[in-house]
C-alpha positions as CSV (number, residue, x, y, z in Angstrom):
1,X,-13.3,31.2,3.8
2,X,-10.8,29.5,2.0
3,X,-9.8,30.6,-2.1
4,X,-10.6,27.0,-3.4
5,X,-13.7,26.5,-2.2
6,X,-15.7,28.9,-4.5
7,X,-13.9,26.9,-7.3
8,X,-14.5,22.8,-6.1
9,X,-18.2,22.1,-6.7
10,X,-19.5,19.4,-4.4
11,X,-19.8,17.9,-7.9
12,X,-16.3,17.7,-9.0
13,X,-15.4,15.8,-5.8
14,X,-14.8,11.3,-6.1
15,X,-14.0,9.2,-3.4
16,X,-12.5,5.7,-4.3
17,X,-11.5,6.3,-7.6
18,X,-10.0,3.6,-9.2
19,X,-7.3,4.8,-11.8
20,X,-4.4,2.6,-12.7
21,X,-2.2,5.5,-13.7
22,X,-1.8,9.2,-14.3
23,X,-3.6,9.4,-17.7
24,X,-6.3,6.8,-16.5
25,X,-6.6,9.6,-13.4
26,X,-6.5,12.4,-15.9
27,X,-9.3,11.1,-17.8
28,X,-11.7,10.7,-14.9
29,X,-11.4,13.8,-13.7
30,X,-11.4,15.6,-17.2
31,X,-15.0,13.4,-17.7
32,X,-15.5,15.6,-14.2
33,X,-15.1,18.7,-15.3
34,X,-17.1,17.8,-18.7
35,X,-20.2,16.7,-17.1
36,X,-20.3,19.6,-15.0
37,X,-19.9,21.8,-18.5
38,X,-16.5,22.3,-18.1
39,X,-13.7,22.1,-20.9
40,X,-13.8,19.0,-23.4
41,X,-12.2,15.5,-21.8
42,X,-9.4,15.9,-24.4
43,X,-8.4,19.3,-23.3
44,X,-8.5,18.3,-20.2
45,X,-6.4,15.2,-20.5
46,X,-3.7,17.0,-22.9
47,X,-3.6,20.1,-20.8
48,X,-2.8,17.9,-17.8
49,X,-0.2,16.0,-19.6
50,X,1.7,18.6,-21.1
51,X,2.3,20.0,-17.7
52,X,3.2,16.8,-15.7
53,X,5.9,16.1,-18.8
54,X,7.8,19.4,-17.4
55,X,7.6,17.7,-14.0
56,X,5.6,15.7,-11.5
57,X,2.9,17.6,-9.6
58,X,3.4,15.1,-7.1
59,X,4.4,16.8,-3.9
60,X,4.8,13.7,-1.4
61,X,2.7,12.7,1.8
62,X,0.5,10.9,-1.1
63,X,-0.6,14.1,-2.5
64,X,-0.2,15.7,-6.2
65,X,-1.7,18.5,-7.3
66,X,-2.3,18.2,-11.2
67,X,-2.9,21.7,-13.1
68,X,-3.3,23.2,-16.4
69,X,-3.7,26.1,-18.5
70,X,-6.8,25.6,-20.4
71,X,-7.8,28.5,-23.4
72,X,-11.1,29.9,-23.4
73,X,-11.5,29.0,-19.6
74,X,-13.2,32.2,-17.7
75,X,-12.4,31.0,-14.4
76,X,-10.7,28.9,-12.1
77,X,-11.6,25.4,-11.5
78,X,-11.2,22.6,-8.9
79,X,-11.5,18.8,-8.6
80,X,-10.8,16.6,-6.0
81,X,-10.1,12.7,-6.2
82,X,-9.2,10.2,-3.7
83,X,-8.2,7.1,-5.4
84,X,-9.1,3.5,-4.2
85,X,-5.5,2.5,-4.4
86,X,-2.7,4.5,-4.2
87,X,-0.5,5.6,-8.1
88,X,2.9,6.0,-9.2
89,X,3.3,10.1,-9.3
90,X,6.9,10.7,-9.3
91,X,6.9,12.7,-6.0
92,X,10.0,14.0,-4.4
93,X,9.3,11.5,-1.5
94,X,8.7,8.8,-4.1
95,X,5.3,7.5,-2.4
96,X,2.8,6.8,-4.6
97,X,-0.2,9.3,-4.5
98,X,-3.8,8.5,-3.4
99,X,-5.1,12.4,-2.9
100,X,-5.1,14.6,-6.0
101,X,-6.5,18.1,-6.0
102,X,-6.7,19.2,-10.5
103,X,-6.6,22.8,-10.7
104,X,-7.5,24.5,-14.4
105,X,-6.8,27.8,-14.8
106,X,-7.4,30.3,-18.0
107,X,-4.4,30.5,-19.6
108,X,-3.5,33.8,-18.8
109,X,-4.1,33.5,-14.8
110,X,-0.7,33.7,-14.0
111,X,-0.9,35.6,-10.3
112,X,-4.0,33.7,-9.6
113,X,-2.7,30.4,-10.8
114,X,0.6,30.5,-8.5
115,X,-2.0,32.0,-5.5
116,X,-4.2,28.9,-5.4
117,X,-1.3,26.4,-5.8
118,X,-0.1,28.1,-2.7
119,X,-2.8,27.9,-1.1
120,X,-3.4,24.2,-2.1
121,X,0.2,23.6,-0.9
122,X,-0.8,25.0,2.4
123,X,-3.7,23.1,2.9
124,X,-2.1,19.3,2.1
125,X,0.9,20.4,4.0
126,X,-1.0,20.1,6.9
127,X,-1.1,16.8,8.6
128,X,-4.4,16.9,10.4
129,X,-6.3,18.1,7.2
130,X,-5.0,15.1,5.2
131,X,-5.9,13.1,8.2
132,X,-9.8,14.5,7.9
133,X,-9.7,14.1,4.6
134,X,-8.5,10.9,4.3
135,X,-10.8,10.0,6.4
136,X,-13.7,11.4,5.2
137,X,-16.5,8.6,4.9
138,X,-17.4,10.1,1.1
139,X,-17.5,12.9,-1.6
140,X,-19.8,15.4,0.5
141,X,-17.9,14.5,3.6
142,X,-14.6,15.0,1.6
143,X,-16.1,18.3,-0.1
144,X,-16.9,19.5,3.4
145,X,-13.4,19.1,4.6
146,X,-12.4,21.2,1.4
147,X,-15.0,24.1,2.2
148,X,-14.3,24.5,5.9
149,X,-10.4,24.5,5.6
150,X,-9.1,28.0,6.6
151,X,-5.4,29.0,6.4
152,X,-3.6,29.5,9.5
153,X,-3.4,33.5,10.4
């Protein structure tokens, strides 16, 4: 089994999003998080913010991958978007990004913070798993493609 999967509830997972930018995006998935009594939307939001103002999280291939430090947090946390239409994200490629994978960490998660955006890079880097999940008909079928993801040995 994959590291992110015990993190991304089927809950925290949206297919055709519609966000018109970054902090639209933010919000959404920080009203995620809430509802599944995680941190508050505004320390979601501001958490997210204050990172992507030291640099995009957008990798390129339509992909960013959003995170934050978030105080009082016990444990890691996932959430998966894919956006109706495609955002501006600043990646490297300069595409604009239609998959976003949030990952909140406690604040002072520093080895397993780096660990699961590795593994996170690993995962979008490959071509046939965005394929699937791009694909992927809704939420549970996108949250399936999340769960049954296993690194390459």
């Amino acid at each position: 089994m994959n590291r992110i999967a015990p993190l991304l509830p089927e809950r925290n997972v949206a297919v055709g999003l519609d966000a018109a930018n970054k902090r639209d995006l933010f919000a959404a998935v920080a009203d995620l998080f809430e509802a599944a009594g995680g941190p508050r939307r505004e320390t979601v939001v501001d958490a997210l913010a204050a990172r992507e103002k030291l640099g995009s999280t957008g990798l390129g291939q339509g992909i960013a991958i959003p995170h934050g430090r978030i105080k009082g947090l016990k444990e890691a946390r996932g959430a998966f978007v894919r956006l109706a239409q495609p955002i501006p994200f600043d990646a490297p490629d300069g595409r604009p990004v239609n998959q976003v994978f949030v990952l909140l960490v406690p604040e002072q998660a520093t080895e397993q913070h780096l660990e699961l955006l590795s593994e996170l890079a690993q995962m979008f880097s490959e071509r046939a798993f965005r394929d699937r999940i791009a694909a992927a008909p809704d939420a549970s079928a996108a949250w399936a493609v999340m769960r049954d993801w296993s690194p390459a040995s």
